[in-house]
N, C-alpha and C positions, 0 to 999 in steps of 0.2 A: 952367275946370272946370265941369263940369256940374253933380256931387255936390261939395261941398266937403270936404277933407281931413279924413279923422278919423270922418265920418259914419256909415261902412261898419263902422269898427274892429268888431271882437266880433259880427260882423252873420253872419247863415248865409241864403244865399239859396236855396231851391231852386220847381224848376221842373217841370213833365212834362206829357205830352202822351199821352191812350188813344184808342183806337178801336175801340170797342165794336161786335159783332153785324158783325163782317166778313165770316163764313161762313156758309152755308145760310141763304140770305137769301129764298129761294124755298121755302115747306114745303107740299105737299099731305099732307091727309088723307082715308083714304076708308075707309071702312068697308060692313055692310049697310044701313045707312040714312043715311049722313052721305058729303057731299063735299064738303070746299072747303079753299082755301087761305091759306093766311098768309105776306105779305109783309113783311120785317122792313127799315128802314132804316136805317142805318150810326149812330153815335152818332160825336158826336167832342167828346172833351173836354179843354181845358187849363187849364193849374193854376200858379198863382206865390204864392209866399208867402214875408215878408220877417221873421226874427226877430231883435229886437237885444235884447239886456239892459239893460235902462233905470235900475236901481240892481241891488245885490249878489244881493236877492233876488227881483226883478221881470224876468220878459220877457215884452216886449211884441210878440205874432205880426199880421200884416196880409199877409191870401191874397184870393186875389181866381182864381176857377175860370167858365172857360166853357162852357157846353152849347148844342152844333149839332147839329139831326139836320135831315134838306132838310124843308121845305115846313111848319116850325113856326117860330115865334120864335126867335130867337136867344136863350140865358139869361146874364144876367152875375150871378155873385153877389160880395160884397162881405163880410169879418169881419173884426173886432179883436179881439183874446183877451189875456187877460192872465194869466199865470201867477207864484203868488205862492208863493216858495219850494220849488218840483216839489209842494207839496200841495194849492194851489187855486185853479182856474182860473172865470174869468168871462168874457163872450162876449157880441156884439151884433153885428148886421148888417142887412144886406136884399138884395133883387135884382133884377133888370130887370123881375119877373112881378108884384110889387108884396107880397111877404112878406116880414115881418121875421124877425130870428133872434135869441133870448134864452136864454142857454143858462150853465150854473155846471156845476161837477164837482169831485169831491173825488178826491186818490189818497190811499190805505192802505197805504201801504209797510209797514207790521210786520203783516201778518198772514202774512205768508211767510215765507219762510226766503230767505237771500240780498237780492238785488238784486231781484225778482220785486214786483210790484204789480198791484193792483186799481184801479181806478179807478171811481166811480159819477157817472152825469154824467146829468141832465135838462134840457131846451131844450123854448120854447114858439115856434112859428111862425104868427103872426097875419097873416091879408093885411091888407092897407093898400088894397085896391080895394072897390069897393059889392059885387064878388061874393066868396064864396070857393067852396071844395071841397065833396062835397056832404057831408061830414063835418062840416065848420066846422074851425075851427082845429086844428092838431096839434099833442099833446103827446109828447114821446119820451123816453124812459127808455134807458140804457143801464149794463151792465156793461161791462169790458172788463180784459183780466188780459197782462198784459205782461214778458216774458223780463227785461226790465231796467228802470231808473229814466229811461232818457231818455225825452223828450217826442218 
């Protein structure tokens, strides 16, 4: 046995694979004083991620997503999340480009009616190389409101 018996139990595995900017990959533009064009190239990205329940009210996710487009690096990113009781999660990673991922979220399940939730989640992404962005680090903020309680 590769995996040992028992390991998978309670485990949900999923997986996917997109292909981005497949179409009109050729775009002129011309106007009275402007001509030129834009060449877009293909993205392709895949995606795995592995969640088990590690006690009653902890589970523990570990995804791992690739980004290709031709004639740039290849991107591997890399997170662990941990979700504690569907109300709050915490998050760490990095990736092949040399930035990390630090990231918490809270859900609000009673501010709606039903199964319906809010979620509020903040992540800081610091590279870890002598260069960054010409930003400097990113911070992100996010809301996000969801039909039901699963993750």
């Amino acid at each position: 046995n590769v995996i040992p018996s028992g390991v998978l139990n309670n485990t949900a595995i999923y997986a996917g694979v997109s292909l981005a900017q497949l179409g009109f990959n050729h775009l002129d533009f011309k106007d009275d004083s402007t001509d030129f064009s834009i060449y877009k190239k293909m993205h392709t990205y895949g995606y795995l991620k592995l969640r088990k329940p590690i006690s009653s009210d902890i589970d523990l996710d570990m995804s791992s997503w690739v980004t290709y487009v031709q004639s740039i690096p290849t991107n591997i990113d890399f997170l662990i999340k941990l979700s504690f009781s569907d109300t709050f999660t915490i998050e760490g990673g990095t990736n092949s480009s040399g930035i990390a991922h630090f990231g918490f979220g809270m859900n609000l399940p009673k501010l709606l009616p039903g199964d319906k939730i809010i979620s509020i989640n903040y992540s800081f992404n610091p590279t870890l190389k002598n260069f960054s962005s010409l930003l400097g680090n990113t911070h992100e903020i996010s809301v996000v409101y969801s039909g039901n309680s699963g993750n």
